[in-house]
N, C-alpha and C positions, 0 to 999 in steps of 0.2 A: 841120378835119382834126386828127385825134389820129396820132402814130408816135409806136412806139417801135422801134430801129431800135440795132442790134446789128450785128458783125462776121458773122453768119450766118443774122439775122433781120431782116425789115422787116415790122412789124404797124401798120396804120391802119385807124382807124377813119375812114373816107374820107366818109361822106355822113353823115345822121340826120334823121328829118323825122319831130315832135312832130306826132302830132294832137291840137291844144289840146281842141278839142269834144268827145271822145273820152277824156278822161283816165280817166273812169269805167270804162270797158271794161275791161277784163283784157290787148287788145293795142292802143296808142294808139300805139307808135313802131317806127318803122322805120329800124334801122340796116342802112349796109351796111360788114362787114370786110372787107379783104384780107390777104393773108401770103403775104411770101414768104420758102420756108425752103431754103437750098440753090439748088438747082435746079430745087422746085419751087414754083408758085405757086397761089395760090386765091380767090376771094372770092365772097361771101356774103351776101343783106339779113338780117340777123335778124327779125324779129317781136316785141317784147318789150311789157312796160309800161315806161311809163319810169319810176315806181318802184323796179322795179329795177334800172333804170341807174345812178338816184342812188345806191342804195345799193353797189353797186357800184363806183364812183365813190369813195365814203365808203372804203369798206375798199382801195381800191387805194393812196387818200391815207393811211392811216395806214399802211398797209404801207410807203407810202416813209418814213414818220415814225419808225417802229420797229423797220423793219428784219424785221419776223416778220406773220405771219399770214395768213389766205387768201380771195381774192375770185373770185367765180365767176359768170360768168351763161351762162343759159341759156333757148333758146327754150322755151315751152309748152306747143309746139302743133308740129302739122310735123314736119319731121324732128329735130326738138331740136340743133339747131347749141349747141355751148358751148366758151366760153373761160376757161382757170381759171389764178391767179396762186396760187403760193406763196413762200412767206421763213420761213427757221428762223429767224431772228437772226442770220444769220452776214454781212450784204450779199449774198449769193447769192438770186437768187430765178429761178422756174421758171414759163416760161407753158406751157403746153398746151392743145389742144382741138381740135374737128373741127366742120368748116365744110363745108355743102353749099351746091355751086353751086346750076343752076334746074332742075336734073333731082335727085332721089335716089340717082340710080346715081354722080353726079359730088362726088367729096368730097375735102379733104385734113385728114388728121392732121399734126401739126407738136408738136413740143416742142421746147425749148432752155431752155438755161441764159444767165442774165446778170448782169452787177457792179450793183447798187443807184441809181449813174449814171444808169442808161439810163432808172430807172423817175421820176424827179422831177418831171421836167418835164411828161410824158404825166400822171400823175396828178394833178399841180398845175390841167395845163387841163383835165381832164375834170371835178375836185372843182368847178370855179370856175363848167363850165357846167350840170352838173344836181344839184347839192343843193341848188337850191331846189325842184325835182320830190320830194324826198326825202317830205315830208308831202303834198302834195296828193295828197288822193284824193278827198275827198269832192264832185264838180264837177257840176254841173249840167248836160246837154248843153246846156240851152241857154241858159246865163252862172248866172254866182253860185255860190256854194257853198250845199251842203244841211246848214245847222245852227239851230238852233233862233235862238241868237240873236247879238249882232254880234260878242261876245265871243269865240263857240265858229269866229264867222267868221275871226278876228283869227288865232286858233290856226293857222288852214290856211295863211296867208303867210308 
C-alpha cells in the first residue's frame, strides 16, 4: 500500500496486480485508489499499463527531489479515471483528479494542496516498486523478450 496522507487528505494506492503475461497489451495492471477528501470518500480500480505507472512513479520521485514538476496518470480506456501531482519549486505541491467507482454515474473529484513532507515517502516507495517496469515492453506472452539478440535482451532488464 502506497498513502499519502495530509491534514485533509488520505490518498492510497491500496491494492495492484501486474499481469506479468500481459505486459505486451496496452492494459496489463490493475490498480486500485481510494481518497479521502473531507467528508468525502471514493475509490476506484484503474486499468493502466504499468509502464505507465513506472513512469509515473519516475516523475513523482523527482518531484520530491526537486521540489517542481508534474506527474499524471490516467486510464485509456473507460471512463479515464486520472490523478495528477503538481510542484512549482516552492515545497507546495497539488494532487487533483477524478475517480470513478463501478458504475459511471459514481465518482469523486478531490484536489488539495500539501507541504513537500507528505510526498517522500509515498514517492520513495512507489520509485522502488515499478521502475523496473519502466523499459519492459517488449515481452513475449509466452516468456522471453522479443529481440533479435541477447544483447538487445540485456537492454530490457
Amino acid at each position: 500500500m502506497y498513502t499519502l496522507s495530509t491534514d485533509k487528505l488520505l490518498f492510497e494506492i491500496t491494492s495492484f496486480q501486474i499481469y506479468e503475461r500481459e505486459l505486451h497489451l496496452a492494459l496489463n495492471t490493475n490498480m486500485n485508489v481510494s481518497v479521502k477528501n473531507g467528508a468525502f470518500t471514493g475509490s476506484a480500480d484503474l486499468n493502466l499499463d504499468v509502464k505507465q505507472l513506472a513512469e509515473f512513479a519516475k516523475k513523482i520521485k523527482n518531484m520530491a527531489d526537486t521540489l517542481k514538476g508534474n506527474a499524471e496518470i490516467k486510464e485509456l480506456y473507460g471512463n479515464r479515471s486520472y490523478i495528477r501531482f503538481k510542484g512549482k519549486g516552492t515545497g507546495i505541491f497539488t494532487i487533483n483528479g477524478k475517480i470513478y467507482g463501478d458504475r459511471s454515474s459514481r465518482s469523486i473529484e478531490f484536489e488539495e494542496s500539501f507541504d513537500h513532507e507528505h510526498l517522500q515517502k509515498f514517492a520513495n516507495d512507489m520509485y522502488k516498486q515499478f521502475a523496473r517496469y519502466e523499459k519492459k515492453r517488449n515481452i513475449n506472452p509466452l516468456g522471453g523478450v522479443l529481440c533479435d539478440t541477447e544483447k538487445e535482451r540485456a537492454k530490457n532488464y
